[in-house]
C-alpha positions in Angstrom: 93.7 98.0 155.0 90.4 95.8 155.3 91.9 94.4 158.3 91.9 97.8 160.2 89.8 98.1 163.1 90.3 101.4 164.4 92.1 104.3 162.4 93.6 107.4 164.2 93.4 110.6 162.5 95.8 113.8 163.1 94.4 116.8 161.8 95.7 120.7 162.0 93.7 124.1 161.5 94.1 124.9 158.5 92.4 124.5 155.3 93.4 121.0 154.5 91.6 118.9 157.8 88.8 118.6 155.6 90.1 116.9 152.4 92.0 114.5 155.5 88.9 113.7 157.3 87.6 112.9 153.3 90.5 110.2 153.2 89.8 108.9 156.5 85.9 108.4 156.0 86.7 106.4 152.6 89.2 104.3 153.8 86.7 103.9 157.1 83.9 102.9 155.2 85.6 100.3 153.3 87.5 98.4 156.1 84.3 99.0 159.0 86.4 100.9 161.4 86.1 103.3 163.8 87.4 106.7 163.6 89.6 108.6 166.2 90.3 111.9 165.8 92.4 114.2 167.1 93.7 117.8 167.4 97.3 118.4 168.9 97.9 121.6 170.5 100.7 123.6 171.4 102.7 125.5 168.6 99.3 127.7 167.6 101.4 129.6 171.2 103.9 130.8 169.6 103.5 134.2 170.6 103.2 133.7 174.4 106.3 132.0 176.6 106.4 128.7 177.4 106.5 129.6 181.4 103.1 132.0 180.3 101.3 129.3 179.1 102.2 126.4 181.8 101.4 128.6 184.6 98.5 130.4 183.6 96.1 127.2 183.6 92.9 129.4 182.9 94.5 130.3 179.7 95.7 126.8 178.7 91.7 125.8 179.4 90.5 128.6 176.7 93.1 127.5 174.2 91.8 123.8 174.6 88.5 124.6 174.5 89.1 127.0 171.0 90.4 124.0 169.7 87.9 121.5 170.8 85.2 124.1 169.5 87.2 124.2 165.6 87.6 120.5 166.1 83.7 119.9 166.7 83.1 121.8 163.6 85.2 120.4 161.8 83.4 116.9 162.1 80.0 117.9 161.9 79.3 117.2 158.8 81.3 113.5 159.2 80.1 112.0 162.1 76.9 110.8 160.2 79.4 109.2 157.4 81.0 106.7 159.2 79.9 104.2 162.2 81.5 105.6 164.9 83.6 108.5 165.7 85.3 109.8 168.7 87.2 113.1 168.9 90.1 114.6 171.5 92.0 117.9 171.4 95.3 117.0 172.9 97.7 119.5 174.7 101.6 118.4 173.6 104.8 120.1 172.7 105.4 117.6 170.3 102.6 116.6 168.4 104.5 113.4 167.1 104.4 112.4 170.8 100.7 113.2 171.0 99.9 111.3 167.9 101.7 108.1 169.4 100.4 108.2 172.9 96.6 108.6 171.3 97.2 106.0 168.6 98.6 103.1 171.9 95.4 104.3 173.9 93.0 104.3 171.2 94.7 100.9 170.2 94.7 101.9 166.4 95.6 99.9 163.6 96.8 102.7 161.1 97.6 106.7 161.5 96.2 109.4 158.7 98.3 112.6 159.0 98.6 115.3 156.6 101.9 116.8 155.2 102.8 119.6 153.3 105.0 119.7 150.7 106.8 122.2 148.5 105.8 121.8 145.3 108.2 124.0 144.1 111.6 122.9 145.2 113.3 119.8 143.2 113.6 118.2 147.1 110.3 117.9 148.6 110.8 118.2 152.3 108.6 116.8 155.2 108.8 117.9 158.5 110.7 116.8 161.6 107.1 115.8 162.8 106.7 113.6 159.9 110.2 112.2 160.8 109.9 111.4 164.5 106.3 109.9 163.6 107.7 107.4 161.2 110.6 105.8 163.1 109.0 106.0 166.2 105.4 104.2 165.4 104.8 100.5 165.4 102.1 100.6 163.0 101.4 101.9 159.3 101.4 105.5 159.2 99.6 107.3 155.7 100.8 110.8 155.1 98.4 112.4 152.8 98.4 115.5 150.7 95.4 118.3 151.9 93.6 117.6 148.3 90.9 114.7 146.9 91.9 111.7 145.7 91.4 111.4 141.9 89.1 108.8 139.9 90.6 105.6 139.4 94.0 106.5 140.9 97.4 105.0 140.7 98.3 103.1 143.5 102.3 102.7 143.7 103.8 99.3 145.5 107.6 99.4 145.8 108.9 96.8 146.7 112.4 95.1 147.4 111.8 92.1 145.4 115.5 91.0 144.9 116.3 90.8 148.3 114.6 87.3 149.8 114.8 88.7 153.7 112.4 91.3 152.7 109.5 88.7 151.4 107.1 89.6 153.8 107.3 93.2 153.9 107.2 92.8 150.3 104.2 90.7 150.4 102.4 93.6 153.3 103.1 96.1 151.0 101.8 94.4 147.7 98.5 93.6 149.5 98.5 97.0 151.3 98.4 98.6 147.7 96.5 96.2 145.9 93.4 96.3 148.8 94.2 100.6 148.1 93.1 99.9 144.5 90.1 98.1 145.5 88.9 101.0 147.6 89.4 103.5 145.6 88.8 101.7 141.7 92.4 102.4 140.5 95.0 100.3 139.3 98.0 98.9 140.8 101.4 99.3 139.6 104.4 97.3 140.7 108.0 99.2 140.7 111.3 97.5 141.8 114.0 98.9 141.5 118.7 98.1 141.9 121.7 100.0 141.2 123.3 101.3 138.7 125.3 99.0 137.1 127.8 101.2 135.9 128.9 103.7 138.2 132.2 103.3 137.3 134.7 102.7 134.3 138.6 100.4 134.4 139.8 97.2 134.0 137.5 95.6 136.1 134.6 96.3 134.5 136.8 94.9 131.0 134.9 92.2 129.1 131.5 92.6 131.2 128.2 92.7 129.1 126.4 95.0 130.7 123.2 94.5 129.2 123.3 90.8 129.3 123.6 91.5 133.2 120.7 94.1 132.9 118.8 91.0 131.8 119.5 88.8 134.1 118.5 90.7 136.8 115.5 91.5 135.2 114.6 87.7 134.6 115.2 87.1 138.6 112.9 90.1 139.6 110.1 89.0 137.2 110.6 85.4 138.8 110.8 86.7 142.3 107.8 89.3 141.7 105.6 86.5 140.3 106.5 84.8 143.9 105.5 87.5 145.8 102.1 88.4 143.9 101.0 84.5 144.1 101.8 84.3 147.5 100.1 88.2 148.0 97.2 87.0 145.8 97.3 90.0 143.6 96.9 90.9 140.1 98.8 94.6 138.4 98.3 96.5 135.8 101.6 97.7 135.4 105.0 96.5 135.8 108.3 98.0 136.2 111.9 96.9 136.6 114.2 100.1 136.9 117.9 100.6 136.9 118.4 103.5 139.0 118.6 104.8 143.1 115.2 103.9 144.7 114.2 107.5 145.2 115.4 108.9 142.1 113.1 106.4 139.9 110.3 106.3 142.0 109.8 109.9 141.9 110.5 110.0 138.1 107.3 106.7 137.9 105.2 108.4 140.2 105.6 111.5 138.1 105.0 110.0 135.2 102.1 107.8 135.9 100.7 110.2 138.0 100.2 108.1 140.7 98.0 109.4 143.7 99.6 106.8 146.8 103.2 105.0 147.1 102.7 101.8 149.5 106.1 101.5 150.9 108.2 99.2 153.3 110.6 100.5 156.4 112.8 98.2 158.2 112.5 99.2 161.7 116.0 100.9 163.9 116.6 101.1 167.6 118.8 102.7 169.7 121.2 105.9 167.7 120.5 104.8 164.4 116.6 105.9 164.5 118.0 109.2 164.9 120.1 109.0 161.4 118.1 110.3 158.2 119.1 109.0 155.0 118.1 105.6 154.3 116.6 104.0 151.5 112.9 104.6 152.9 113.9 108.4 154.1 115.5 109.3 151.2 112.4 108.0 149.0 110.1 109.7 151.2 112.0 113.4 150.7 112.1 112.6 147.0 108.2 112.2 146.2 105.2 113.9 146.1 102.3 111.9 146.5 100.5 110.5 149.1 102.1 107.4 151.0 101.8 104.8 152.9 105.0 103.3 155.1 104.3 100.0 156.5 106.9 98.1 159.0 
């Protein structure tokens, strides 16, 4: 995060841009980068056809400049706040697409977009814009809830510390969070989790300890975490090593602690599989409810 140069920010008219742009001016401020902020237009039309709106070019140019107009109000009050700050309104059917082409011109280091999520349902469900942003980018992308950050937050680092071909992912995301607790005065908590161990029951599972097992896998993560943090050079506050599916017990720690960000790792897919949801990193990202980071 203190690396970042340039950060791109994706904002939307509606009551939450202003608790983004808060984010964005924080985490600006502490890594000396430059702000780019845009406004992607297109499904504020829904009530006009598509042929409408493409041919009548006087129109499109009044819609633009209504958002430009919002969007210059909108940063007012921010433009003193931060060193410098440029601003586009940007005219896309997919505002994914938008985001991606700004952040390659602009030649950002990390994307701030808000999300909404139902707070209500037991399955917290981002949008397809979400989706298509996060397998598509090539650098991190923060999703962020539209309310402030707390006082000395909980800043979330899951990490995959049992699996070796993961150690510098691991190690991005462990600095990733710890530099987050820095900003922001909070503490940093470690999670890594593995499968259940007992999914099922017969003769092959016959004269297996279990628990012994439980605590040998424990004693390889604690060695393997210790790795990672020396070569990360962090420090945590807090520590845990969880039996369970990735997104089940991180939503069940991040509820718990209360934390405010989850710094997560995504192994990159080409080709038909970037089109398939349900990996590890998808699944967690359905299942929780705080802000997060996904890092590549």
């Amino acid at each position: 995060m203190l690396g970042v140069e340039r950060i791109l920010v994706a904002i939307t008219q509606d009551e939450g841009a202003a608790f983004v742009l808060e984010k964005a001016v924080i985490l600006a401020n502490a890594a000396d980068a430059k702000l780019e902020v845009i406004h992607v237009v297109y499904e504020s039309l829904a009530d006009l056809s598509v042929q409408a709106v493409e041919k009548d070019q006087t129109l499109k140019t009044f819609i633009l400049s209504a958002a430009e107009s919002w969007l210059e109000d909108q940063l007012d009050g921010v433009r003193h706040k931060v060193k410098s700050l440029d601003s586009a309104t940007l005219w896309n059917k997919d505002a994914w697409q938008g985001i991606l082409h700004a952040a390659e011109v602009s030649q950002s280091d990390l994307i701030i977009k808000a999300t909404n999520i139902e707070e209500d349902r037991a399955l917290s469900i981002r949008t397809p814009q979400d989706w298509n942003l996060l397998r598509h980018t090539t650098i991190p992308v923060m999703l962020v809830k539209p309310s402030a950050w707390i006082k000395a937050p909980i800043i979330m680092a899951a990490i995959d510390a049992l699996n070796e071909d993961q150690f510098e992912l691991s190690k991005k995301v462990l600095i990733e969070a710890d530099q987050l607790a820095s900003i922001l005065g909070g503490e940093l908590a470690i999670v890594c989790s593995y499968p259940l161990l007992e999914p099922w029951a017969g003769q092959a599972a016959v004269g297996i300890d279990f628990q012994q097992l439980r605590d040998d896998i424990e004693r390889v993560a604690r060695k393997a975490i210790a790795k990672l943090t020396d070569a990360a050079n962090v420090s945590f506050n807090y520590l845990y090593i969880e039996e369970g599916r990735p997104a089940m017990r991180l939503r069940s720690l991040a509820d718990e602690t209360q934390a405010e960000i989850l710094v997560m790792g995504t192994v990159g897919r080409t080709g038909v599989k970037s089109f398939v949801i349900g990996n590890t990193s998808e699944t967690i990202l359905q299942y929780t409810q705080c802000d997060v980071v996904v890092l590549r």
